[in-house]
C-alpha positions in Angstrom: 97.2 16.4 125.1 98.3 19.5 124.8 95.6 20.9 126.8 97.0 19.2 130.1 100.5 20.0 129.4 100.5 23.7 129.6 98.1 27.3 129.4 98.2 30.1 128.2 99.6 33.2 129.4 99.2 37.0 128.9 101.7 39.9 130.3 100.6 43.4 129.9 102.8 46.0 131.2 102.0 50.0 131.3 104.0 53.0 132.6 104.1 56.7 132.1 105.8 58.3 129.3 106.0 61.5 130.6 106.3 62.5 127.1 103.7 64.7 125.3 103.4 65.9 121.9 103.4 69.8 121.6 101.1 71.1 119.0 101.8 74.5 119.3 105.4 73.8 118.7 105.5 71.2 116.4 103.5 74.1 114.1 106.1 77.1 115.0 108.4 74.6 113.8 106.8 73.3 110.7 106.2 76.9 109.6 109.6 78.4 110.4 110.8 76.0 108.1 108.2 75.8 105.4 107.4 72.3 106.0 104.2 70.3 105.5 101.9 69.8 109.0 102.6 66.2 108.7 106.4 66.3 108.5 107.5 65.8 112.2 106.1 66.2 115.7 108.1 67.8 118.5 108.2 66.1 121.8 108.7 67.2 125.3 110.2 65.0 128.2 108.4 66.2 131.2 110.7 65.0 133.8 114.0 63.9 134.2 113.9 60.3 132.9 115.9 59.6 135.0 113.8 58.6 137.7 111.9 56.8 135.8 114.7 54.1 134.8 114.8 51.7 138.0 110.8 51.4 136.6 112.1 50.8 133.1 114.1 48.7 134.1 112.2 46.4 135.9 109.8 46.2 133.4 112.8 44.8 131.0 113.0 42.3 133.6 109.4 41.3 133.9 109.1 40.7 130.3 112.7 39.0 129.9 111.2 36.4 132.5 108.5 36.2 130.9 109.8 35.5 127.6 112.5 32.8 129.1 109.6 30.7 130.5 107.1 30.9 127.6 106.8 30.6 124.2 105.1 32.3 121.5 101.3 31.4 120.9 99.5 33.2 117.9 98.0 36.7 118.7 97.2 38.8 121.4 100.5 38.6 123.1 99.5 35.3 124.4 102.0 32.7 125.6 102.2 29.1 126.0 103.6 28.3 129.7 104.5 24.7 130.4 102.1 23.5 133.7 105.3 21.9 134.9 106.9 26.0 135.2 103.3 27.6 136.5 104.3 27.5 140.6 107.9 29.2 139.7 106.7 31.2 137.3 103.8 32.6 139.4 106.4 32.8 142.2 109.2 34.8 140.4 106.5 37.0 138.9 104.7 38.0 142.7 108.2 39.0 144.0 109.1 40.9 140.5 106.4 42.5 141.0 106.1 43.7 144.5 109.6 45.0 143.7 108.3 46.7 140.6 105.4 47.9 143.2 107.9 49.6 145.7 109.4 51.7 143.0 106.3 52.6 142.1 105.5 54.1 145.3 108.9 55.5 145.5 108.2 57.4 142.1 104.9 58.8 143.3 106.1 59.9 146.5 108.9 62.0 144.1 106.6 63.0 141.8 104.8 66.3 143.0 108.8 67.7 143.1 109.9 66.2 140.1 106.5 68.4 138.7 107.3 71.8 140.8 111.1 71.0 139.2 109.5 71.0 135.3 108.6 74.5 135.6 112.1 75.7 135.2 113.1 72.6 133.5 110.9 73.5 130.7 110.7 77.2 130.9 107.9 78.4 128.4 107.3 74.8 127.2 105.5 74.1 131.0 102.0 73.5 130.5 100.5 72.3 134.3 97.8 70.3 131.7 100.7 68.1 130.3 101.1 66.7 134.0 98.4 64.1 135.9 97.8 64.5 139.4 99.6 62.0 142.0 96.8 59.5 142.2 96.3 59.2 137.8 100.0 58.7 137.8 100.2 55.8 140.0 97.2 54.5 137.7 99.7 54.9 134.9 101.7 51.9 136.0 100.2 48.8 136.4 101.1 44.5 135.8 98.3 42.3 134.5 99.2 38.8 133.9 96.6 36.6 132.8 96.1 32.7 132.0 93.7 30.4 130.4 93.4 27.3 128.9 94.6 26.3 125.6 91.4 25.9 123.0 90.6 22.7 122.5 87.8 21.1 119.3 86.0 19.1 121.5 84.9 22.5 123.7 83.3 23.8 120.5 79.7 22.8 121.1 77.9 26.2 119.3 74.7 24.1 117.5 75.3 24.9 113.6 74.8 21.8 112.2 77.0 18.8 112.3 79.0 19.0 109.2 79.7 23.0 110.3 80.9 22.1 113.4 83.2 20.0 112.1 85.0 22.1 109.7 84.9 24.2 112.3 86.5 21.6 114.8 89.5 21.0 112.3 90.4 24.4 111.7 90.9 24.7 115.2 93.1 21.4 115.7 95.0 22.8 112.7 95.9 26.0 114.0 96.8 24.3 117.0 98.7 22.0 115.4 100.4 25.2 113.6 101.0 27.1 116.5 102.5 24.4 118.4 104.9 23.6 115.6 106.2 27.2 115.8 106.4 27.1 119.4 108.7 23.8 119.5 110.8 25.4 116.4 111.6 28.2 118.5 113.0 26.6 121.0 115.7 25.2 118.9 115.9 28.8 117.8 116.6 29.5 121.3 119.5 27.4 121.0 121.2 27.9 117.7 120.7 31.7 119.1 122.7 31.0 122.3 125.3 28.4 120.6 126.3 30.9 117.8 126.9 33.5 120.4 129.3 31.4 122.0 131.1 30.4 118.4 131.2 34.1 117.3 132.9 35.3 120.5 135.1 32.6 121.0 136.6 32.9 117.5 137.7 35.9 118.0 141.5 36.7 118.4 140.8 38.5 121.8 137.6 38.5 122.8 135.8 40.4 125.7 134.0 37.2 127.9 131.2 38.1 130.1 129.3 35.9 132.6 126.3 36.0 130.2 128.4 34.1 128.1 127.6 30.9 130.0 124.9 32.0 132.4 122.3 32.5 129.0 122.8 29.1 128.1 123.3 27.9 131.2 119.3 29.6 132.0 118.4 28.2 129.1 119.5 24.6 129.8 117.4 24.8 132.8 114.5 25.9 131.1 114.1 23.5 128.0 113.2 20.4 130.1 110.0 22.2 131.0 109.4 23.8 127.4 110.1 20.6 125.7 106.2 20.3 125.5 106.7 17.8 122.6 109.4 15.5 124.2 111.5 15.9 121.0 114.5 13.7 121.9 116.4 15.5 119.3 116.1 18.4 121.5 116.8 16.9 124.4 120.1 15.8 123.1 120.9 19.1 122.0 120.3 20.7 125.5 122.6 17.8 127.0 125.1 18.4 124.4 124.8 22.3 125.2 125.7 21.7 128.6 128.3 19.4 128.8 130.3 21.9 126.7 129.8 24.8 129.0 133.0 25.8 131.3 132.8 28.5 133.6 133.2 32.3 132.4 137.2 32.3 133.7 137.9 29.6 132.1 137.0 31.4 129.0 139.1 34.8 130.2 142.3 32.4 130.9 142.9 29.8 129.0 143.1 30.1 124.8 142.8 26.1 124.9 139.3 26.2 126.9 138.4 29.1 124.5 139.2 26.9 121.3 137.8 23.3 122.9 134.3 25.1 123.7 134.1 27.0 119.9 134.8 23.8 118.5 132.4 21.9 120.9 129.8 24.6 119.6 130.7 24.2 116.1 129.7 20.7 116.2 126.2 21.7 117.7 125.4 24.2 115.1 126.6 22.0 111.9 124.5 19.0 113.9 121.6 21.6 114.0 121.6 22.3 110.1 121.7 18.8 109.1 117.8 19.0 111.4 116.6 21.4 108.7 
C-alpha cells in the first residue's frame, strides 16, 4: 500500500521583503499623471538587497531539494516523499537549514546599520515605521517542514451511516488513485525534461556544455529508484537507459563524436518515450 511506502510532506519558507508599498507616493504619482487610484503602486526597497541574497539563495536551494526528492501531491503544497528517502532527506534538510540559520544571524547582526544606512539611501522616502525592530525581523525568516501520513479509506470511521461512508470511502481511494497517477507521470516528466535538454544542446553546431548537463540527470538517476513508488519497469528501464548514455561534461566540450553518439543515444529515449503515450 501506498500508505507504507511513503508520507507526505510540507515546506514552508518565509523571509523579509524589505519592500513596502508607499501610499503617499503611489498617489503623488497617480495624480501627476492623471491616472486612476488603481493603476499602479510604487514600491520602495528598504535595504540594499543585496544582503539579502546569500538568504535568497538558500532558500532556492531548500526548495530545489525539496522538489528533487518529492513529488507533487494535490493541495496545500503538500508532497509525497518516498519512506525509502525520509533519513537523507531529513538529514540534507537539518544541515540546509542550520546553514540557512547562520545567515540569518549574520543578517540580523547587519541589520540595525543596514537601517541607520536607509536614511540617506532613501532620502525623504525614509519612514522609521516601514522598518521592524531586530528581534521581528529575525521572526521574519523562518523553515517549517512538516509530514504526515498519506490518507487512507479505511481511517475514515465518522458514524454517517453505512452506505455514506462508503461513498465517502471511494472518493477518497479515487483521489488517491488520481493523485498518485499524476505523481508517477511526473516522474517521466522529470525525464523527458532532462533528456530533451541534452538533445537540444547537443544539436547544436557549437554549443556552450556545462556540468549541469550531466550532473541534473545524473541527480536524477539517483533519485528515481526511491520515487519509483509504483515499480513501473518501464521506468526503470528508462532511468537505466538514461544512464548508460551519460559521459562526463569534457567529453561533451571535446569531442564532436561523444557530442553526436549521446544526442542520438537521447533521441532514442525520447522517440521510445512517445510511443508510452
Amino acid at each position: 500500500m501506498l500508505q507504507d511506502k511513503a508520507m507526505l510532506a510540507t515546506l514552508s519558507i518565509s523571509r523579509w521583503s524589505a519592500r513596502k508599498i508607499d501610499k503617499k507616493v503611489t498617489r503623488e504619482v497617480t495624480r501627476a499623471h492623471g491616472a486612476t487610484d488603481d493603476s499602479g503602486e510604487f514600491r520602495k526597497t528598504l535595504i540594499d538587497r543585496a544582503h539579502l541574497k546569500p538568504l535568497m539563495s538558500s532558500e532556492s536551494a531548500i526548495r530545489a531539494y525539496h522538489y528533487k526528492m518529492t513529488l507533487p501531491w494535490g493541495e496545500d503544497n503538500e508532497r509525497i516523499l518516498p519512506a525509502k528517502s525520509f533519513q537523507e532527506y531529513t538529514d540534507t534538510n537539518r544541515q540546509l537549514r542550520a546553514a540557512d540559520e547562520r545567515l540569518r544571524r549574520d543578517f540580523v547582526a547587519l541589520y540595525p546599520s543596514l537601517r541607520t544606512a536607509a536614511q540617506s539611501r532613501l532620502g525623504s522616502l525614509y519612514d522609521p515605521k516601514d522598518f521592524p525592530s531586530p528581534s521581528e525581523v529575525a521572526d521574519k525568516f523562518d523553515i517549517k517542514i512538516s509530514f504526515k501520513p498519506v490518507p487512507a479509506a479505511d481511517d475514515f470511521r465518522v458514524d454517517v451511516g453505512n452506505e455514506a461512508a462508503a461513498q465517502i470511502r471511494a472518493s477518497i481511494n479515487a483521489e488517491n488513485e488520481e493523485k498518485f497517477a499524476t505523481a508517477m507521470k511526473h516522474c517521466y516528466g522529470r525525464i523527458h525534461e532532462v533528456v530533451s535538454h541534452i538533445s537540444e544542446t547537443l544539436h547544436k553546431e557549437e554549443p556552450r556544455i556545462f556540468d549541469t548537463l550531466v550532473t541534473n540527470a545524473r541527480d536524477l538517476v539517483d533519485c528515481l529508484p526511491a520515487l519509483n513508488l509504483a515499480d513501473d519497469p518501464k521506468l526503470e528501464e528508462l532511468r537505466l537507459e538514461l544512464l548508460s548514455i551519460l559521459p562526463t561534461p569534457g567529453s561533451l566540450r571535446t569531442s564532436p563524436t561523444a557530442r553526436k553518439r549521446t544526442a542520438d543515444a537521447a533521441d532514442a529515449i525520447l522517440a521510445k518515450m512517445a510511443a508510452y503515450k
